[in-house]
N, C-alpha and C positions, 0 to 999 in steps of 0.2 A: 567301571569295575572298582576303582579306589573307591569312588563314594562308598558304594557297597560293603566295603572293608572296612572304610571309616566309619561307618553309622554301626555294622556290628561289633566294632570293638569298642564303641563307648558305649552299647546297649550294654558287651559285658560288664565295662567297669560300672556303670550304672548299677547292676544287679548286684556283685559284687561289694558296692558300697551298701547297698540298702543294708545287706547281711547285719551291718551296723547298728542298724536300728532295730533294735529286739522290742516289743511292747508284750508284758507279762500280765497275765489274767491274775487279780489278786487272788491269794489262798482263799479256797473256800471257808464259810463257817466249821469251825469242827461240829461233828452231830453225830451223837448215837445210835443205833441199829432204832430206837424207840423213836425219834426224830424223823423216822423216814416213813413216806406214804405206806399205807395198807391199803391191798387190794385182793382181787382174787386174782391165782395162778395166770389164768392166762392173761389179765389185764395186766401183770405186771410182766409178765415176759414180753407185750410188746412195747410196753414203758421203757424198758430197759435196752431193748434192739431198737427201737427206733427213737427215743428222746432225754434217754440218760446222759447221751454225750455232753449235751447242750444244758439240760436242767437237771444235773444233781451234781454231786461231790465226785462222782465216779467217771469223771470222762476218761476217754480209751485218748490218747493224744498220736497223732498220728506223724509219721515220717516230716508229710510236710509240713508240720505244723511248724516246724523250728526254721523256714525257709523265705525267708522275705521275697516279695511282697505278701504271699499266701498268708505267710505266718498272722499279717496284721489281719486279716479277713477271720481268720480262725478261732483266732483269740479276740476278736469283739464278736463275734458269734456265741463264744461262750460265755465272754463278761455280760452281755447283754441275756441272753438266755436264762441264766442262774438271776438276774437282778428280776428278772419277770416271775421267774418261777424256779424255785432248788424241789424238787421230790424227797433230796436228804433230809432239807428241813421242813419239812411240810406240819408236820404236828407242832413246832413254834408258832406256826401262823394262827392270826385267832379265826372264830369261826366265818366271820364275814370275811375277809378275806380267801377263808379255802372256800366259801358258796361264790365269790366273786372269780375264782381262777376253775373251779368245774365250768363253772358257765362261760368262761375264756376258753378252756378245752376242747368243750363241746363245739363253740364257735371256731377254734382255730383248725380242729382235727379235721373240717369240713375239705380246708381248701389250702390255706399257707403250713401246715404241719406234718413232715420234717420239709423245710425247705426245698428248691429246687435243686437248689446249688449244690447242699449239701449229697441229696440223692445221686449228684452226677457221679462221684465216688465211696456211693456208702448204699449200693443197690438195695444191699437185703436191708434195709431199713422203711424200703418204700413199703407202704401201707396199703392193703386190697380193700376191697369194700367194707368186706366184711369186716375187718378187723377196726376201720374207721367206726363203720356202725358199735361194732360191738362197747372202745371208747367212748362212743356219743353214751351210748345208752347207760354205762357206767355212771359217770360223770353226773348226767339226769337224775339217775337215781341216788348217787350222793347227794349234789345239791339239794334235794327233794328231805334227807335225813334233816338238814340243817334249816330248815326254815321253822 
C-alpha cells in the first residue's frame, strides 16, 4: 500500500511540475476580413465547426488547453495546423498553392480530417458523409477554377 502512495504522490508532483512548462503557439498572421477563405454558406459553417480551431486565426481555446501535458498536445496541433493551412490567410497564398491545398482537402477531408483525437472532445465537429462529400466536391470545383 506505501508503494501505491508513493508512486501517486510523485505522479502528482510530476504533473504539478510539467505545469512549468508552458509551450505557446506563435501569434497568428494578422489578416483581414479580405484575407480569409470565400465560400458558400454552408461550406463555410462547416469550415468553421469543424476546422477553424486548427486552421485559422480564430481558434476557440479550450479549458484544457492551458493544462500540462494536454496543453503541449493542443498547442502543436494548432502550431502545426495554421503552418499547413490558415483559412484567415488564404487569399495571401498564390494561386498554386490554394490548387495545391483544395486538393489536400479534398484528399484529407476523406479520412484523417478533424482528427480522432481531437473528435474525442469536440463531438459536434465530427463530419457525416454528406457534409465530407459536399467539401470534396467544393474544393473540386475550386481547384478546377485555378488551372
Amino acid at each position: 500500500m506505501k508503494t501505491l502512495k508513493d508512486l501517486l504522490g510523485w505522479l502528482l508532483v510530476t504533473l504539478l511540475l510539467l505545469q512549468l512548462i508552458q509551450i505557446r503557439v506563435p501569434e497568428p498572421p494578422k489578416a483581414s476580413k479580405a484575407d480569409e477563405i470565400k465560400a458558400p454558406k454552408e461550406v463555410m459553417e462547416i469550415l468553421r465547426s469543424s476546422c477553424y480551431d486548427c486552421h485559422s486565426n480564430h481558434t476557440k481555446w479550450p479549458w484544457y488547453s492551458k493544462i500540462s501535458p494536454i496543453s503541449l498536445e493542443v498547442n502543436s496541433h494548432v502550431k502545426n495546423g495554421r503552418a499547413w493551412l490558415n483559412f484567415s490567410i488564404w487569399n495571401r497564398y498564390s494561386k498554386e498553392k490554394q490548387k495545391k491545398l483544395y486538393q489536400d482537402i479534398e484528399d484529407a477531408i476523406n479520412l484523417r480530417m478533424p482528427p480522432a483525437n481531437y473528435l474525442w472532445v469536440h463531438k459536434e465537429s465530427r463530419l457525416k458523409r454528406s457534409q465530407r462529400d459536399l467539401i470534396k466536391e467544393w474544393a473540386r470545383k475550386e481547384q478546377e477554377k485555378l488551372k
